[in-house]
Gaussian input, Z-matrix of N, CA and C with variables (Angstrom, degrees):
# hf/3-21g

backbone

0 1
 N
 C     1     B1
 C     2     B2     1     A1
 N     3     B3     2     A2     1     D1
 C     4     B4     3     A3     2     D2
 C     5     B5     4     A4     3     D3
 N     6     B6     5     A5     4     D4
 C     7     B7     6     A6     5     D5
 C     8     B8     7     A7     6     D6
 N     9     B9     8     A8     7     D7
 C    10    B10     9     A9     8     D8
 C    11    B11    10    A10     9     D9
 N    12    B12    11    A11    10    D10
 C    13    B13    12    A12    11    D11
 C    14    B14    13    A13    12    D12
 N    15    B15    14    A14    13    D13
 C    16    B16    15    A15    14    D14
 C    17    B17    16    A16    15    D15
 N    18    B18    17    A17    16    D16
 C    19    B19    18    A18    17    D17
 C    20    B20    19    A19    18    D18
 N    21    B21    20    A20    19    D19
 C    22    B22    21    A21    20    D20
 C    23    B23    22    A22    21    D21
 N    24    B24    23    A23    22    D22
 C    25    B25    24    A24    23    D23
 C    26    B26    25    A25    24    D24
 N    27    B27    26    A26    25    D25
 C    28    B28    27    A27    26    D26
 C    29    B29    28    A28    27    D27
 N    30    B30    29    A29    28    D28
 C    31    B31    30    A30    29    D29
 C    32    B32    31    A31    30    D30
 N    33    B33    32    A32    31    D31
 C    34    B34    33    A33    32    D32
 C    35    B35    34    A34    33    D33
 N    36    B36    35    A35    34    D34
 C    37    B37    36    A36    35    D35
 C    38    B38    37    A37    36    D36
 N    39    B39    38    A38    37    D37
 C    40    B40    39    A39    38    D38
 C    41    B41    40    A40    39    D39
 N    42    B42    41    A41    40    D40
 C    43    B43    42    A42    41    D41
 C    44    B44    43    A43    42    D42
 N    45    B45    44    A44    43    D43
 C    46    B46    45    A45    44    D44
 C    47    B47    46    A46    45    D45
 N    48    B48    47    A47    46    D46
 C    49    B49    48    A48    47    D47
 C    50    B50    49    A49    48    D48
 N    51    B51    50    A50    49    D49
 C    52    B52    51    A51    50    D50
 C    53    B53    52    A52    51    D51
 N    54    B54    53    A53    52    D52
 C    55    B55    54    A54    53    D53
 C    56    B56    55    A55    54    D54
 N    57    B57    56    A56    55    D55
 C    58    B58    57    A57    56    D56
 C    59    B59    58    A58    57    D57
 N    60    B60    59    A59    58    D58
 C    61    B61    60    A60    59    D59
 C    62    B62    61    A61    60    D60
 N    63    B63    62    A62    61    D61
 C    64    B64    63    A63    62    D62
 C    65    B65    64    A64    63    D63
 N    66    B66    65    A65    64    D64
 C    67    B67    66    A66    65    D65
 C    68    B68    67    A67    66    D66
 N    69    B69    68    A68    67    D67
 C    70    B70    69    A69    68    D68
 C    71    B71    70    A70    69    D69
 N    72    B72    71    A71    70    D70
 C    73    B73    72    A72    71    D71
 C    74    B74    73    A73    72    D72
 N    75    B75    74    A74    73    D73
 C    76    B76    75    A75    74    D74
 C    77    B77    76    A76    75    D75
 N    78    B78    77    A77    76    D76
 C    79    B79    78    A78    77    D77
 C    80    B80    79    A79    78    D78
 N    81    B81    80    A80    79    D79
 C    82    B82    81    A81    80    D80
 C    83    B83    82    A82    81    D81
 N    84    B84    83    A83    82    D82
 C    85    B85    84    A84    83    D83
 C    86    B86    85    A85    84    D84
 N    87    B87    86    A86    85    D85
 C    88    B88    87    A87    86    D86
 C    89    B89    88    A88    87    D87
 N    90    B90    89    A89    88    D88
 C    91    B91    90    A90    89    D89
 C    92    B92    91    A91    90    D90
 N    93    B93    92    A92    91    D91
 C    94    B94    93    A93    92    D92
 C    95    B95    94    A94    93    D93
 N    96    B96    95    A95    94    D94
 C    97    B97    96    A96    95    D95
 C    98    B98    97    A97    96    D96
 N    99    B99    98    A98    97    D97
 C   100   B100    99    A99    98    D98
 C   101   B101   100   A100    99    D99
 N   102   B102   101   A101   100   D100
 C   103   B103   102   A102   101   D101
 C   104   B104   103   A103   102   D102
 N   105   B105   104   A104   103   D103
 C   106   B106   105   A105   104   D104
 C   107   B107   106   A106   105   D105
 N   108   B108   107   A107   106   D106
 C   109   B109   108   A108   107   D107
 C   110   B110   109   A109   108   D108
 N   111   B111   110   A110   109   D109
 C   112   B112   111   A111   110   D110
 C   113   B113   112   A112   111   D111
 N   114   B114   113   A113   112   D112
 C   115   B115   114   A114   113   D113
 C   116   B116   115   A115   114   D114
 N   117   B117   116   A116   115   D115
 C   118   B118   117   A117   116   D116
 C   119   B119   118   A118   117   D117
 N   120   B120   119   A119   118   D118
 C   121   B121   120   A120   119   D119
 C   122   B122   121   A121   120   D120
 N   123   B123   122   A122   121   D121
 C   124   B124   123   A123   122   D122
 C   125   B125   124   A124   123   D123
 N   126   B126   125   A125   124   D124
 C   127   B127   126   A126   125   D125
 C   128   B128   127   A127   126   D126
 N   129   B129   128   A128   127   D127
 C   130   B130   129   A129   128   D128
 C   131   B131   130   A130   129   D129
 N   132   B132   131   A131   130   D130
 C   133   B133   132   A132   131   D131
 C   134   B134   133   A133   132   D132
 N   135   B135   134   A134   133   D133
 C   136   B136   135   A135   134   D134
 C   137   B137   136   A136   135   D135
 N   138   B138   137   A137   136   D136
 C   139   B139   138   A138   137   D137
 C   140   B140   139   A139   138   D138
 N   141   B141   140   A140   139   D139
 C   142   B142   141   A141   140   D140
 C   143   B143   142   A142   141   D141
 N   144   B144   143   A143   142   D142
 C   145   B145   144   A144   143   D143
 C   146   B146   145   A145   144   D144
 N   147   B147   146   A146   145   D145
 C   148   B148   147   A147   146   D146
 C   149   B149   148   A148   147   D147
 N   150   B150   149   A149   148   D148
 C   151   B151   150   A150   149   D149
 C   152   B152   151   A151   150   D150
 N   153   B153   152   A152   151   D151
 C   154   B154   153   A153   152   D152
 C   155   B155   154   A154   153   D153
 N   156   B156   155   A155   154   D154
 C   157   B157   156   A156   155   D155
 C   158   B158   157   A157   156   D156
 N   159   B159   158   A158   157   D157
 C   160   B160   159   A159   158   D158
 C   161   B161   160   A160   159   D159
 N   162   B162   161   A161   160   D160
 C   163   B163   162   A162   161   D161
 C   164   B164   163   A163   162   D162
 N   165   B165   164   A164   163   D163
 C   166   B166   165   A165   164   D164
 C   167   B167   166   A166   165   D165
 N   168   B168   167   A167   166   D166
 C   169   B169   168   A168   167   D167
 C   170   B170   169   A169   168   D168
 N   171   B171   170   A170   169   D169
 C   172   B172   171   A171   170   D170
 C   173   B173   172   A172   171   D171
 N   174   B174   173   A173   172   D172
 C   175   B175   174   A174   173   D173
 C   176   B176   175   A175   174   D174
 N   177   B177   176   A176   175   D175
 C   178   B178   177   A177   176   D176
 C   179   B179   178   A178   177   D177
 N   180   B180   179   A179   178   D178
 C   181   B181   180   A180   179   D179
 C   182   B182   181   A181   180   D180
 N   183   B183   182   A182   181   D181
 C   184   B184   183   A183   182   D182
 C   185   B185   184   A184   183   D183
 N   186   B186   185   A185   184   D184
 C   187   B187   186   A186   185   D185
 C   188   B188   187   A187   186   D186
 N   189   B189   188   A188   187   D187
 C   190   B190   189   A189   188   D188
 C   191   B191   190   A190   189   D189
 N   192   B192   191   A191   190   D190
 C   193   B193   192   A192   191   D191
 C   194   B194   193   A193   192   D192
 N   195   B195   194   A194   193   D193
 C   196   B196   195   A195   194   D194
 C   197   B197   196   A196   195   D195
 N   198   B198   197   A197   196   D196
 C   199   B199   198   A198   197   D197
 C   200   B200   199   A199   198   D198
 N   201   B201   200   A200   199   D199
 C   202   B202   201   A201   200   D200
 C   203   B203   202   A202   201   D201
 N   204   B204   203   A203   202   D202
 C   205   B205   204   A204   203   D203
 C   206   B206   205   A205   204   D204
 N   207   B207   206   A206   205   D205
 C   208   B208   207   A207   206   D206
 C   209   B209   208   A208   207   D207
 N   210   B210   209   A209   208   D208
 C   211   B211   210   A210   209   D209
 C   212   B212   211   A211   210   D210
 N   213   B213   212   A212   211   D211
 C   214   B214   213   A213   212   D212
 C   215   B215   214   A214   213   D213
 N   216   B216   215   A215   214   D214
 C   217   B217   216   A216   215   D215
 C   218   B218   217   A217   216   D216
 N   219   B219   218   A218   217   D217
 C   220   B220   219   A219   218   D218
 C   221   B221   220   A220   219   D219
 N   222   B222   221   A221   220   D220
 C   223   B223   222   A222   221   D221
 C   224   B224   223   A223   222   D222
 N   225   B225   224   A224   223   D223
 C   226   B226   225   A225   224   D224
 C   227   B227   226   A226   225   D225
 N   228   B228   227   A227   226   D226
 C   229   B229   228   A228   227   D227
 C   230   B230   229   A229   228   D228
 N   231   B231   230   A230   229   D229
 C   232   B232   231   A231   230   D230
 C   233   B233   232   A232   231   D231
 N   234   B234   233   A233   232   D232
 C   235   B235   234   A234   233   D233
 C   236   B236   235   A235   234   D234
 N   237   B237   236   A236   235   D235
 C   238   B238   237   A237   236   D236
 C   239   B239   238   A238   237   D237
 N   240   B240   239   A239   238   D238
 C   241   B241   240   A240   239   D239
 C   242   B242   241   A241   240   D240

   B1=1.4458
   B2=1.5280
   B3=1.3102
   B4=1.7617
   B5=1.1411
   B6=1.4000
   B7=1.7121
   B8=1.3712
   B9=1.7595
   B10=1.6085
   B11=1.8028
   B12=1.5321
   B13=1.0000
   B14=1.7973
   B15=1.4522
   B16=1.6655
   B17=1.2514
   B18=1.8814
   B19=1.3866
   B20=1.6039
   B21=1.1580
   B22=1.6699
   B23=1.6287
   B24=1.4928
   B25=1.1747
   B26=1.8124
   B27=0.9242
   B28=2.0172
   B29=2.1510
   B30=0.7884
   B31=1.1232
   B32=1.7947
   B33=1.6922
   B34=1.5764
   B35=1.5509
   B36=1.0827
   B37=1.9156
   B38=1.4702
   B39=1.1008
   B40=1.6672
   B41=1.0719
   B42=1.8625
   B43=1.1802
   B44=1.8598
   B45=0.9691
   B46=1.3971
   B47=1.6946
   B48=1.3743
   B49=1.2520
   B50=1.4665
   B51=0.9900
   B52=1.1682
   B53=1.9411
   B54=1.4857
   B55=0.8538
   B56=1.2497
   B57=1.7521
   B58=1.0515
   B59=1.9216
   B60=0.9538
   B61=1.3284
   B62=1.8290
   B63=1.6259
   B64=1.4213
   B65=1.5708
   B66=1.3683
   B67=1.6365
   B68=1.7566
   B69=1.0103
   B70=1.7183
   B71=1.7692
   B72=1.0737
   B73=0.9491
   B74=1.9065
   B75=1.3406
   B76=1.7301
   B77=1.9393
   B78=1.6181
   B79=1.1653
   B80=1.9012
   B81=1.7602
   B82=1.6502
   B83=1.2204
   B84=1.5414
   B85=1.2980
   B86=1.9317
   B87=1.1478
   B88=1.2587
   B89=1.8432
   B90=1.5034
   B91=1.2685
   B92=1.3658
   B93=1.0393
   B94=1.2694
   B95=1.8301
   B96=1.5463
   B97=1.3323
   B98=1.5537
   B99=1.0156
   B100=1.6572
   B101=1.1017
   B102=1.4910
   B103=1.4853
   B104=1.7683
   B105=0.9922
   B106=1.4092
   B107=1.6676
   B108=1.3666
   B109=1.1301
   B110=1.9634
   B111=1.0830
   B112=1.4724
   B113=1.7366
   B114=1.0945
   B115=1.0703
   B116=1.4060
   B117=1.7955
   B118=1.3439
   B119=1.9253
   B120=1.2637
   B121=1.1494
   B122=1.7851
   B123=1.4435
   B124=1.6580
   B125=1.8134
   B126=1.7740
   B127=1.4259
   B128=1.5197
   B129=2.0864
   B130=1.6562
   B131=1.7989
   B132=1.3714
   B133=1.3109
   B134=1.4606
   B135=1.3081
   B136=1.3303
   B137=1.7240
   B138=1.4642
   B139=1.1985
   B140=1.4099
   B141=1.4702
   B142=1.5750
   B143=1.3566
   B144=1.7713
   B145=1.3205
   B146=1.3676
   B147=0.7442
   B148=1.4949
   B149=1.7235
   B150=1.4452
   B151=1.4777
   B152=1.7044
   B153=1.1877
   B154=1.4666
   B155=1.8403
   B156=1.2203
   B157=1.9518
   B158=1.0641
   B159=1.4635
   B160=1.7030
   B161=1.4458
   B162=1.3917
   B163=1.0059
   B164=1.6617
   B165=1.0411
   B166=1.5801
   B167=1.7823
   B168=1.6432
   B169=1.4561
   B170=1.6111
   B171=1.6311
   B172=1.1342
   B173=2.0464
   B174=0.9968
   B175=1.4456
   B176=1.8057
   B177=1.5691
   B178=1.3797
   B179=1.5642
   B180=1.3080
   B181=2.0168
   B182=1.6505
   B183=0.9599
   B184=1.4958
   B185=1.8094
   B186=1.4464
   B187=1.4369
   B188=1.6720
   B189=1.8088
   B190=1.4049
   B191=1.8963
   B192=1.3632
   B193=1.2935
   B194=1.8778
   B195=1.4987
   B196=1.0775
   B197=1.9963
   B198=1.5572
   B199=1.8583
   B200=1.9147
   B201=1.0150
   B202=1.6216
   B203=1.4151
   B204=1.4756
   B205=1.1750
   B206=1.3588
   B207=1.3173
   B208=1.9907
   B209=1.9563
   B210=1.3302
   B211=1.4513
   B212=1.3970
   B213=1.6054
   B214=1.2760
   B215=1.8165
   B216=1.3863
   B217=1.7507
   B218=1.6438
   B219=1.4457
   B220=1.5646
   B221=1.7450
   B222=0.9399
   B223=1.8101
   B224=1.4617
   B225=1.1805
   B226=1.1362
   B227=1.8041
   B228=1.4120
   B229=1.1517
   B230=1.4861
   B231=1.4148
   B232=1.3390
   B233=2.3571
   B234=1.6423
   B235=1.0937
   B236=1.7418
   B237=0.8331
   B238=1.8742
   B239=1.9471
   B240=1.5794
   B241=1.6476
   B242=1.0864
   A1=111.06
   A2=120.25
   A3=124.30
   A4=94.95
   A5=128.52
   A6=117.32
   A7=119.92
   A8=101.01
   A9=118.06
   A10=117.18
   A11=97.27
   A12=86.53
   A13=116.82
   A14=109.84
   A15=110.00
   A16=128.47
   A17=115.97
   A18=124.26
   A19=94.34
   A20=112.47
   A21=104.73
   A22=119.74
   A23=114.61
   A24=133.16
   A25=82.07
   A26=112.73
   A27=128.94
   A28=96.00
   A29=89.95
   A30=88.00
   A31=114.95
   A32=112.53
   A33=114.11
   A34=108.82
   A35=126.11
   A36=128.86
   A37=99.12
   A38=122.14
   A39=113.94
   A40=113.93
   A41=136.84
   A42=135.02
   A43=95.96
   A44=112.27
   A45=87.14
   A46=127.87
   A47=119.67
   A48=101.88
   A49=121.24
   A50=122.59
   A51=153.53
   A52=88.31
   A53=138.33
   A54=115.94
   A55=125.80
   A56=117.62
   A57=117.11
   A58=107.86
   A59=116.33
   A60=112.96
   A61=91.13
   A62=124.17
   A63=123.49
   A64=110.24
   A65=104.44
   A66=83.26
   A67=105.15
   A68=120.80
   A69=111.10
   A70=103.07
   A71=124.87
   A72=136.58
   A73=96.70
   A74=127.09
   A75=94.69
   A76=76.63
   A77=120.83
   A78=120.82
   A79=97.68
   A80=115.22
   A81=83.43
   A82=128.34
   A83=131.82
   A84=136.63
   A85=70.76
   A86=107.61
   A87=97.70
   A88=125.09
   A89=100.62
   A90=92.56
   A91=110.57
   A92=141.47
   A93=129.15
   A94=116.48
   A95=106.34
   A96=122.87
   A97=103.51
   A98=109.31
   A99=110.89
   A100=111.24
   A101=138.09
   A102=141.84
   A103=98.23
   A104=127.80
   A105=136.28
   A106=94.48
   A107=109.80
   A108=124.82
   A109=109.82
   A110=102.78
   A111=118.18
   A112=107.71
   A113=126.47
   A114=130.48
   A115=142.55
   A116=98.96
   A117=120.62
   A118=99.21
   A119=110.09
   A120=118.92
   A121=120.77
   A122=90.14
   A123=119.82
   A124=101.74
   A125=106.62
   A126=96.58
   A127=131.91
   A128=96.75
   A129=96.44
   A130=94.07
   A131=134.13
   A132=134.10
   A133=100.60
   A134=101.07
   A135=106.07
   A136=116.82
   A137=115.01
   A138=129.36
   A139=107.83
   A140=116.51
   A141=110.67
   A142=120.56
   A143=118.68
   A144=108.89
   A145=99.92
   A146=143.72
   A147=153.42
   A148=105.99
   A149=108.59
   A150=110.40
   A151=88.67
   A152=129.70
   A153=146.65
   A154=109.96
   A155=91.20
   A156=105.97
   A157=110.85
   A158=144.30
   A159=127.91
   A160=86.81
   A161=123.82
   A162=130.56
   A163=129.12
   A164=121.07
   A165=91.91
   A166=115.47
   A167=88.15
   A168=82.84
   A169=122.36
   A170=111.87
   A171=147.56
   A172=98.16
   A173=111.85
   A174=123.46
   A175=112.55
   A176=114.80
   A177=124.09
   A178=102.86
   A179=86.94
   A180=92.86
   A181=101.74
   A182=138.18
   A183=137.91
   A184=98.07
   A185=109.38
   A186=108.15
   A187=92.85
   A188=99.33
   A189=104.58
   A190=127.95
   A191=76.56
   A192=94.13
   A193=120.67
   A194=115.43
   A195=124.78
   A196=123.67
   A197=83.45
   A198=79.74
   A199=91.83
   A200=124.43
   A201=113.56
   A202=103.74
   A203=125.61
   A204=129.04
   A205=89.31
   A206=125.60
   A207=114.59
   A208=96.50
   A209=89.97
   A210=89.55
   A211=134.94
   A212=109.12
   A213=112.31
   A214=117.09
   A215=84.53
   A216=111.74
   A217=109.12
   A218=100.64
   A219=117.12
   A220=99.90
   A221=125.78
   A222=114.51
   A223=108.87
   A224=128.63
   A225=122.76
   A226=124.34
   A227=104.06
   A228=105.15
   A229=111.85
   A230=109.06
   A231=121.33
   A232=97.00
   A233=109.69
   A234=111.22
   A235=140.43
   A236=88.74
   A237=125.93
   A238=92.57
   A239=112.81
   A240=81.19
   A241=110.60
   D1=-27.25
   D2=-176.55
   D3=-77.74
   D4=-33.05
   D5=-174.19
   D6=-63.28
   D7=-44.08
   D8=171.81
   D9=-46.25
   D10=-51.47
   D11=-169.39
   D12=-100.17
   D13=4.09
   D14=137.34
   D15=-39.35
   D16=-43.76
   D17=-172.89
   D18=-75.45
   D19=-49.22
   D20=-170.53
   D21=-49.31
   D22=-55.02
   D23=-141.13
   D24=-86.65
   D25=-23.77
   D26=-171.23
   D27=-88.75
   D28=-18.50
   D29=-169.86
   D30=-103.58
   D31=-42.43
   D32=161.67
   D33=-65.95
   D34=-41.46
   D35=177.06
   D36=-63.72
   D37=-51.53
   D38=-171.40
   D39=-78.36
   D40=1.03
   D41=162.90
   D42=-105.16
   D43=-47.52
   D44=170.24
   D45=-71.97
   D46=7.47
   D47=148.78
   D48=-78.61
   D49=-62.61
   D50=-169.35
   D51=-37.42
   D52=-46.98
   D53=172.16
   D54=-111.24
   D55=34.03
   D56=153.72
   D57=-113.81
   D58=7.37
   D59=-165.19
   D60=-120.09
   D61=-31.30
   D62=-164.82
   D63=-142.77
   D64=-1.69
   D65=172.59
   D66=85.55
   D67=5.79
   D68=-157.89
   D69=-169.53
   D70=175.63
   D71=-150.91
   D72=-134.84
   D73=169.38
   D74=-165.29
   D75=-140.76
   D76=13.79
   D77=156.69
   D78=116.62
   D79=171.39
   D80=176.58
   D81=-83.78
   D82=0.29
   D83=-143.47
   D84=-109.43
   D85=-66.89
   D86=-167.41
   D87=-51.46
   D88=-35.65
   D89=162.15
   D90=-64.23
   D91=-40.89
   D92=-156.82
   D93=-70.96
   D94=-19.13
   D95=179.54
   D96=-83.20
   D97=-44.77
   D98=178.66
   D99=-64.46
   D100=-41.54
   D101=-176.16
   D102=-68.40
   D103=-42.87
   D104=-166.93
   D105=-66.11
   D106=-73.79
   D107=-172.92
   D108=-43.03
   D109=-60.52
   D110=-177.17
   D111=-63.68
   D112=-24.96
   D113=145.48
   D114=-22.61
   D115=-57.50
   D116=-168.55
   D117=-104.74
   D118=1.84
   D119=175.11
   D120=-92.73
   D121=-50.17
   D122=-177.20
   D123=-66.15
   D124=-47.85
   D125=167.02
   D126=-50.47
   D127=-44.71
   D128=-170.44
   D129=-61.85
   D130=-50.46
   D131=-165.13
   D132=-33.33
   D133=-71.84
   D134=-154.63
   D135=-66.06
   D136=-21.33
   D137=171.20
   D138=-65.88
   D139=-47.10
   D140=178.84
   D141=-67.85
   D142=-14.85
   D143=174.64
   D144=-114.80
   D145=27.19
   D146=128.04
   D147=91.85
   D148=42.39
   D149=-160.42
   D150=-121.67
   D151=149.46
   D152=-162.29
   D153=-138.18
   D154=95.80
   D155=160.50
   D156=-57.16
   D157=0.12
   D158=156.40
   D159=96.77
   D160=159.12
   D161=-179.96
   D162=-98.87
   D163=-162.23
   D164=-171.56
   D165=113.55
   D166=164.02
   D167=162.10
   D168=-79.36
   D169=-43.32
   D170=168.33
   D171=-31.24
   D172=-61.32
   D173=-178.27
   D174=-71.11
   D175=-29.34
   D176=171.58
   D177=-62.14
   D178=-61.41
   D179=-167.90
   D180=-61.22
   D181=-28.08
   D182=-163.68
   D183=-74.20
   D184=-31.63
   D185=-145.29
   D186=-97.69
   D187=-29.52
   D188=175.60
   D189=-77.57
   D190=-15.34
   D191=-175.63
   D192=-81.97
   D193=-32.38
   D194=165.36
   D195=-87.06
   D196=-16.44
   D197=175.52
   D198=-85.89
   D199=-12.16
   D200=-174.20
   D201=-101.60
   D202=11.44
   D203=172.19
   D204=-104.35
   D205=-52.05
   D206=-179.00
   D207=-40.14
   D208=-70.02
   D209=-170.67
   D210=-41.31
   D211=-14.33
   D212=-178.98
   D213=-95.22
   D214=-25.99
   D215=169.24
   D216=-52.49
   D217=-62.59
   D218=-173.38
   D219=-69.83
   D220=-42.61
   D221=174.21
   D222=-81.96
   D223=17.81
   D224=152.62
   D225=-103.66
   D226=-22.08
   D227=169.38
   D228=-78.40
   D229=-42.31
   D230=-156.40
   D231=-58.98
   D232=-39.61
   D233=157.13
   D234=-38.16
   D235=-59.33
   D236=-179.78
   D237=-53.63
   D238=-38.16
   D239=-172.72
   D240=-102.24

């Protein structure tokens, strides 16, 4: 059941980056990699500045949702040069 809802919670963050960071959606597999990914990103962030989204699902997706917006930020620059 934690795996399932890895795919889920990986999957609403990785479509909501995608249209707050691009306008677009990057497909579901791909959302689902970005939500995962941005996840483990959005945690280290927020762990290094020592600030806490509340717990929850509500607080998962928030945290996954802005580290997969870094990530979408940073592969867009990382393109561009």
């Amino acid at each position: 059941m934690n795996f399932l809802w890895l795919i889920v919670i990986g999957l609403i963050a990785g479509w909501l980056a995608g249209m707050i960071a691009g306008g677009v959606g990057f497909g579901i597999l791909g959302d689902i990699i970005l939500g995962i990914l941005g996840s483990f990103v959005g945690g280290y962030l927020f762990n290094a500045l020592g600030v806490s989204a509340g717990g929850g699902t509500l607080g998962t997706i928030i945290v996954a949702t802005i580290g997969a917006v870094v990530l979408v930020v940073l592969l867009r620059l990382i393109r561009r040069v």
